[in-house]
C-alpha positions as CSV (number, residue, x, y, z in Angstrom):
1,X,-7.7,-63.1,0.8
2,X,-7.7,-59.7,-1.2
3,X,-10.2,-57.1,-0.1
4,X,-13.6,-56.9,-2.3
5,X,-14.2,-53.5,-3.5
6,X,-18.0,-52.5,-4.3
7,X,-18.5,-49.5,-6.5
8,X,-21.7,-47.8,-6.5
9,X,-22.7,-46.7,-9.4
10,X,-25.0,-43.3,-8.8
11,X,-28.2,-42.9,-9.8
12,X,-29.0,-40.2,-12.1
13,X,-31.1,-38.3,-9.6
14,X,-28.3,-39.4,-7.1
15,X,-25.7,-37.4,-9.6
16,X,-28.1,-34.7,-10.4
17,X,-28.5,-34.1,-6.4
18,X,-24.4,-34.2,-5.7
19,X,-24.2,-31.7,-8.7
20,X,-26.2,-29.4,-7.3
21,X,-25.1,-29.4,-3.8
22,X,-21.4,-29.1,-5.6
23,X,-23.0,-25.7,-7.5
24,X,-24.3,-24.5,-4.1
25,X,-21.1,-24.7,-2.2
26,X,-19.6,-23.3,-5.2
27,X,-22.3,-20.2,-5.4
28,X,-21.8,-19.7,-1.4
29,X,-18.1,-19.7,-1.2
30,X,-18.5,-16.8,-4.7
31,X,-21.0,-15.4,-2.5
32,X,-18.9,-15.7,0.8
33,X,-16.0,-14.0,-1.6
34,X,-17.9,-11.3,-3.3
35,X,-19.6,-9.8,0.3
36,X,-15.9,-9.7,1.5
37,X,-14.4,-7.6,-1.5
38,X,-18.0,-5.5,-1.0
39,X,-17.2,-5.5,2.8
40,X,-13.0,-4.7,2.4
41,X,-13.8,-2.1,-0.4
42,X,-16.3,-0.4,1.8
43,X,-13.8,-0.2,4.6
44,X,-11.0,1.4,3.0
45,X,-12.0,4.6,2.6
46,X,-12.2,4.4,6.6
47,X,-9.3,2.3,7.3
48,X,-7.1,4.2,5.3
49,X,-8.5,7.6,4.0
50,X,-7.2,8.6,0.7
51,X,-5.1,5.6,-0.5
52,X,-6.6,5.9,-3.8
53,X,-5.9,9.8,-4.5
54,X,-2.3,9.0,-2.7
55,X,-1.6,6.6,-5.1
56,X,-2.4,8.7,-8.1
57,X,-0.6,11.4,-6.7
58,X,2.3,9.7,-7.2
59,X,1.8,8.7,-10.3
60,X,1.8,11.7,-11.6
61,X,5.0,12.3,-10.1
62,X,7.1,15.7,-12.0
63,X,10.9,15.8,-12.7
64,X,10.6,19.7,-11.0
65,X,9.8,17.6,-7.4
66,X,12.3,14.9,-7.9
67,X,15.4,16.9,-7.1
68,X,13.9,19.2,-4.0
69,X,12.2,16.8,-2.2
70,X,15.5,14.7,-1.5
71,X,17.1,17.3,-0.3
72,X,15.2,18.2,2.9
73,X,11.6,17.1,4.8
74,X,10.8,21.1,4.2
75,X,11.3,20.5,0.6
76,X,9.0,17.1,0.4
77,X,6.5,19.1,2.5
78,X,5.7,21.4,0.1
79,X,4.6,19.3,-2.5
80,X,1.8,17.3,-2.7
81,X,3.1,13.7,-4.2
82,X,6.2,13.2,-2.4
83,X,3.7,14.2,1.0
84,X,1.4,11.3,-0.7
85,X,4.3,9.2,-1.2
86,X,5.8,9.9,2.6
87,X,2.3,9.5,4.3
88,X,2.3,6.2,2.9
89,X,5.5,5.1,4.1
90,X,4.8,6.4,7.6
91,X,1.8,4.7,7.2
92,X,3.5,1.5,6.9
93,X,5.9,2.4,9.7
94,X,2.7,3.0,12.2
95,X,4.0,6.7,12.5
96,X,1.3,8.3,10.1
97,X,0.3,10.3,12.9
98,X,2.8,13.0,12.7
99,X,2.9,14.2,9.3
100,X,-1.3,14.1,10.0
101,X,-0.7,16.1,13.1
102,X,1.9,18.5,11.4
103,X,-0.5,19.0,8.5
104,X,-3.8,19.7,11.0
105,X,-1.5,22.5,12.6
106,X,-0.7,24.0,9.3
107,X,-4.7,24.2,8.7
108,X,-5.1,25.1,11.5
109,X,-2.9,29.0,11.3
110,X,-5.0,29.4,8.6
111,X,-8.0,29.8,10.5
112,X,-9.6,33.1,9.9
113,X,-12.6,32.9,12.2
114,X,-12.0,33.5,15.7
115,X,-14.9,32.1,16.7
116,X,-14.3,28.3,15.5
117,X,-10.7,28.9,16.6
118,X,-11.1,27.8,20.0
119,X,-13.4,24.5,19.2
120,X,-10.2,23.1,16.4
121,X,-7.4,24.1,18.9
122,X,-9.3,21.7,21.2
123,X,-10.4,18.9,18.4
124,X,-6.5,18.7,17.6
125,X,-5.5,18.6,21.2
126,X,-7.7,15.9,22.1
127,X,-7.1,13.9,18.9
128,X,-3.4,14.4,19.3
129,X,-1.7,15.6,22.2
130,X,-3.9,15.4,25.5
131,X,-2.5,12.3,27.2
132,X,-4.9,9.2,26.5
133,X,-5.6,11.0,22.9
134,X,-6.4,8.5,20.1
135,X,-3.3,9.6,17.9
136,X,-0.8,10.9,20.6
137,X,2.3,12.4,19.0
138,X,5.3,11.6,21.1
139,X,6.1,14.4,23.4
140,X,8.1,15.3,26.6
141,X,6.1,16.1,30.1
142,X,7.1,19.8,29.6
143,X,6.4,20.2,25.8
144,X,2.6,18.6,26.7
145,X,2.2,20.7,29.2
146,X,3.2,23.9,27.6
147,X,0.9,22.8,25.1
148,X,-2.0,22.1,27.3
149,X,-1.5,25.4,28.8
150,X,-1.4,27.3,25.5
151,X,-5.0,25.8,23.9
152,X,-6.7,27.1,26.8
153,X,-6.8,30.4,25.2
154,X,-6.1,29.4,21.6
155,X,-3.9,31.8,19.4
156,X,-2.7,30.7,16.0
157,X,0.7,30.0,17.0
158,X,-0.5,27.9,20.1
159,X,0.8,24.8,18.3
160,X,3.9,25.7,17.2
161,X,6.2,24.5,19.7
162,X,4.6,21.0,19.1
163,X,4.5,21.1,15.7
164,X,8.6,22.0,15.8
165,X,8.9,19.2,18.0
166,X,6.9,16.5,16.0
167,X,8.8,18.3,12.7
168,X,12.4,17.9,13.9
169,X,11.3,14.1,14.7
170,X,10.5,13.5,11.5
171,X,12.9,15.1,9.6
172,X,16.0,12.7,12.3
173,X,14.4,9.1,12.3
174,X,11.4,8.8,9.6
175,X,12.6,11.2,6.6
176,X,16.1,9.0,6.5
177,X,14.5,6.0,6.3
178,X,12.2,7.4,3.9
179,X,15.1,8.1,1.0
180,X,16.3,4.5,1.4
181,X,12.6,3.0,1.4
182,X,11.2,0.7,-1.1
183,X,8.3,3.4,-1.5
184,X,10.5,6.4,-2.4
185,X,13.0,4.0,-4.9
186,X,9.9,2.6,-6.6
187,X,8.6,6.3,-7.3
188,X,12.0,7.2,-8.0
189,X,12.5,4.6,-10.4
190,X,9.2,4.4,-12.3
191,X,9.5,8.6,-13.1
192,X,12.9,7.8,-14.5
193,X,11.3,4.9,-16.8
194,X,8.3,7.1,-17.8
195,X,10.5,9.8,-18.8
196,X,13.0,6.8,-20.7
197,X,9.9,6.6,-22.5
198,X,9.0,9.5,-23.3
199,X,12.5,10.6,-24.6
């Protein structure tokens, strides 16, 4: 014999009660959603400190850059949108920390007061090079060393074995990879359809 079904037909208090436990779950999950994208947009700043001005940078990408930068790292170095556009490819590449550390050094001959000289050779050392340092760049025993030796009485050349050393890195095994990366062609490409357009 055939199963008997019973439907129950809700009351309308019964309906009005599963509607509005329906729009509560609805308002938490918005509410769940919305604290999230508060949470993940406070967070970026720290996770990844000036993504937005990066990414404008290279918007305004110039046909005078286009040509230089692909010729050599010391070239893309010296402008500030292909720098943008390579910090966020090391980024992506987990290597950030050498173009960070490269920059900090060129700060850091800049320095015109002796006094606070001492006190930033040692905040890059210890951020960068001292062995358990939170950014280590990757250097040979001897180079570290030398290093180590040298910010104990800081001069403004104290990091410039280092720097070489963390330069010449980049410019073998990141910059390469760099001119064949999807960030590079997509810069590439969307200056050459701006300027399309503007022709």
């Amino acid at each position: 014999m055939p199963g008997i079904f019973y439907t129950h037909i809700a009351s309308p208090a019964e309906t009005k009660a599963l509607e509005a436990t329906e729009e509560a779950t609805e308002k938490k999950k918005l509410r769940t959603f919305m604290d999230l994208k508060v949470y993940l947009r406070s967070m970026l700043p720290h996770l990844e400190p000036g993504i937005k001005s990066s990414y404008s940078k290279m918007q305004k990408f110039h046909e005078d850059e286009a040509a230089p930068w692909s010729k050599s790292l010391e070239q893309l170095l010296c402008y500030s949108t292909s720098r943008a556009a390579f910090h966020v490819f090391l980024k992506s590449e987990y290597s950030d920390e050498n173009l960070d550390f490269w920059l900090a050094c060129e700060h850091f001959k800049k320095v015109t007061c002796t006094e606070s000289l001492q006190s930033q050779a040692e905040r890059i050392y210890q951020e960068y090079i001292q062995a358990d340092a939170p950014r280590q760049v990757n250097l040979d025993f001897h180079t570290r060393e030398s290093v180590t030796q040298k910010v104990r009485e800081a001069t403004l050349t104290c990091f410039d074995e280092v720097q070489r050393s963390v330069f010449v890195l980049m410019e073998r095994d990141s910059y390469p990879r760099f001119l064949k990366s999807d960030v590079y062609l997509n810069l590439v490409n969307r200056h050459q359809g701006c300027n399309g357009k503007e022709a």
